[in-house]
Phi, psi and omega in degrees: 000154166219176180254146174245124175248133193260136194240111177251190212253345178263347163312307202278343162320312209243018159254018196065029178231119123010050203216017167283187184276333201281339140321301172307315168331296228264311169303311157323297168315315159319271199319333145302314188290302178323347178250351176264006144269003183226015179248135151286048170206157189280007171225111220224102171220168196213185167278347173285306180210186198256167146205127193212096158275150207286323196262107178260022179260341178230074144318358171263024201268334178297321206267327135357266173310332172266325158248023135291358179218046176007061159293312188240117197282123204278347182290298185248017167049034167249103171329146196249018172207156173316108170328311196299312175315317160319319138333248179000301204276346167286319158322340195254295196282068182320337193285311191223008156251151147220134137238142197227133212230129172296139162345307167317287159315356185243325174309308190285336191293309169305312194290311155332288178296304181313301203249324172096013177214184203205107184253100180322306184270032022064259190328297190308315167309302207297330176291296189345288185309307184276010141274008182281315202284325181228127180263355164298341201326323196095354148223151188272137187299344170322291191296339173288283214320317171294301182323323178280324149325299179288001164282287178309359178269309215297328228261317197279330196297306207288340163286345174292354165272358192223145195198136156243148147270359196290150186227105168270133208271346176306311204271327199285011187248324173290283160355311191247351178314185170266160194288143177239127228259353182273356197278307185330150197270139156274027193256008177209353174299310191304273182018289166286326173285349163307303200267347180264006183073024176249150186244044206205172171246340156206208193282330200270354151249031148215055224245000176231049177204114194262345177262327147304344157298324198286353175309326167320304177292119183291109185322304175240185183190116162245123187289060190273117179296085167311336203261170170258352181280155182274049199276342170275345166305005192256029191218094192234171166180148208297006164238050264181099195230148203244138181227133161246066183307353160249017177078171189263170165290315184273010172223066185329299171316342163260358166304106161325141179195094179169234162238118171242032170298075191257352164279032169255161203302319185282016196284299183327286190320321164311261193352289207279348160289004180061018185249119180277005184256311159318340167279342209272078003013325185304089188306344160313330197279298200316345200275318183322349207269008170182170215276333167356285203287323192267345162285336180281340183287316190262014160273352201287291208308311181310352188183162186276137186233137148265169195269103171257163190223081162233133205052039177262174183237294105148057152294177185307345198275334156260018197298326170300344162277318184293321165295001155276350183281272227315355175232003189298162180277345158315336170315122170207034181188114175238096170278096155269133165305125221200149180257111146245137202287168167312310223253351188089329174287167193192158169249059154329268131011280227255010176248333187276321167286006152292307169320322173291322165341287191284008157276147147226033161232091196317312186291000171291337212258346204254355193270316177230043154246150214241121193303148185311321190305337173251011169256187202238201171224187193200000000 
């Protein structure tokens, strides 16, 4: 039997690295602001935005402004405050700024200020759908399309600046533990005790015959990588393969970015417009472009897997792969990992109905995710 484990952004998260969008963001604005001190022109844009000052009568007003209001340290030239806020304040000061933001770029920004957090590709679906709907919208899927291009690039750049050494020694072991049977759905407990060859329900009757454990031990283990950073390589065993189904930091060009939701209702319609511009995102085409995607179809199809979850959110933006682990008939465990807080509160609850989503069979979903009492936190 084997494990398939999905490594999402809160794996890297919880390594310490700097790898939410609102970092990222937040790096951006730095990189803007650091250029609108060293650009000679009252105007500095991109496709994301305008950044324009208005009083071209005073053109010292960028320099003015940022340390007259100690933003910026004149020694060592490091902000003393969260770019965005810096923004926000420029934003204010209507007399001699202007920014101006594309729709895309004005959505995640909202999604910020609103929720505190940002799912990019999220947002790029949803204006997608609604320029299907309103030809009126005010941008072209052209222009999404660059923008989102121009995030991911922006996106490859900004993780390359960040890095770990860090080793969770909790997490390789739960990665490489032996299978525990109580975890198995029972609509797949026979299956599975068939193909590892035991005759018992759970570890603890055999937990003092160490050569029936090992029966235990899951025959292949697959890392499948969500993320682009290498942080799960730093985690090997000798049974053990690394999948980056969305591509690496060091091959850019093959990085996945976009939407892969196709059981939402509105999916057809994309489909029946007949349009490749509408498509050029679609992460189901993108997978085709390397082997990826079909080694992970014949690791589901070789042997009954259970599922480990760390640090995926398993929102709608994969929801079409994930419904392919989660229903495959091979499925015969989905084990999540869960965030609890300082405060005792933790997100269970709320990672297993981003998990429900991605069935469309409830009884599929409620027979094989593994009851909190028997998960970990991570």
């Amino acid at each position: 039997m084997n494990r398939i484990v999905l490594i999402g952004n809160g794996f890297d998260l919880a390594h310490g690295l700097k790898t939410s969008y609102m970092d990222f963001i937040n790096w951006y604005w730095e990189q803007r602001l650091n250029a609108l001190l060293t650009e000679n022109s009252a105007i500095s844009e991109d496709c994301l935005c305008k950044l324009e000052i208005t009083n071209t009568k005073d053109c010292s007003s960028w320099f003015y402004f940022f340390f007259s209001h100690s933003y910026r340290d004149i020694l060592t030239k490091e902000w003393k405050y969260p770019p965005s806020d810096i923004i926000d304040r420029i934003k204010e000061n209507t007399d001699d700024f202007s920014v101006k933001c594309s729709k895309f770029f004005e959505t995640i920004l909202q999604s910020i200020e609103t929720r505190g957090w940002v799912d990019i590709e999220n947002d790029y679906y949803q204006l997608l759908k609604r320029s299907t709907e309103n030809s009126n919208c005010g941008y072209t899927v052209k222009e999404l399309n660059e923008q989102l291009g121009f995030v991911q690039g922006k996106l490859v750049e900004y993780l390359r600046t960040i890095g770990t050494n860090k080793y969770i020694k909790d997490l390789h072991n739960a990665m490489i533990d032996f299978l525990d049977p109580v975890d198995f759905s029972t609509e797949g407990r026979k299956m599975a005790m068939e193909n590892i060859g035991l005759d018992i329900t759970s570890l603890e009757e055999i937990q003092n015959n160490f050569e029936e454990q090992k029966k235990l031990r899951p025959e292949r283990i697959m890392l499948l990588s969500f993320n682009y950073t290498a942080t799960a390589k730093m985690y090997g065993n000798f049974n053990l393969d690394f999948n980056y189904i969305h591509g690496e930091l060091e091959h850019p060009e093959k990085i996945i970015f976009g939407y892969g939701d196709e059981l939402d209702k509105d999916y057809k319609d994309i489909l029946d417009r007949n349009d490749n511009e509408l498509l050029k995102n679609n992460k189901s085409s993108r997978y085709l472009l390397t082997r990826h995607y079909h080694i992970m179809l014949e690791f589901l199809k070789s042997a009954p897997f259970q599922v480990l979850i760390m640090g995926h959110s398993c929102g709608n933006s994969d929801r079409t792969l994930l419904n392919t682990v989660f229903e495959h008939e091979n499925c015969v465990s989905i084990k999540p990992f869960y965030h609890k807080w300082a405060d005792g509160s933790d997100n269970y609850l709320e990672l297993v109905q981003n998990i429900s989503r991605n069935f469309t069979n409830m009884r599929l979903f409620r027979d094989r995710v593994v009851n909190k009492e028997q998960c970990s936190t991570m």
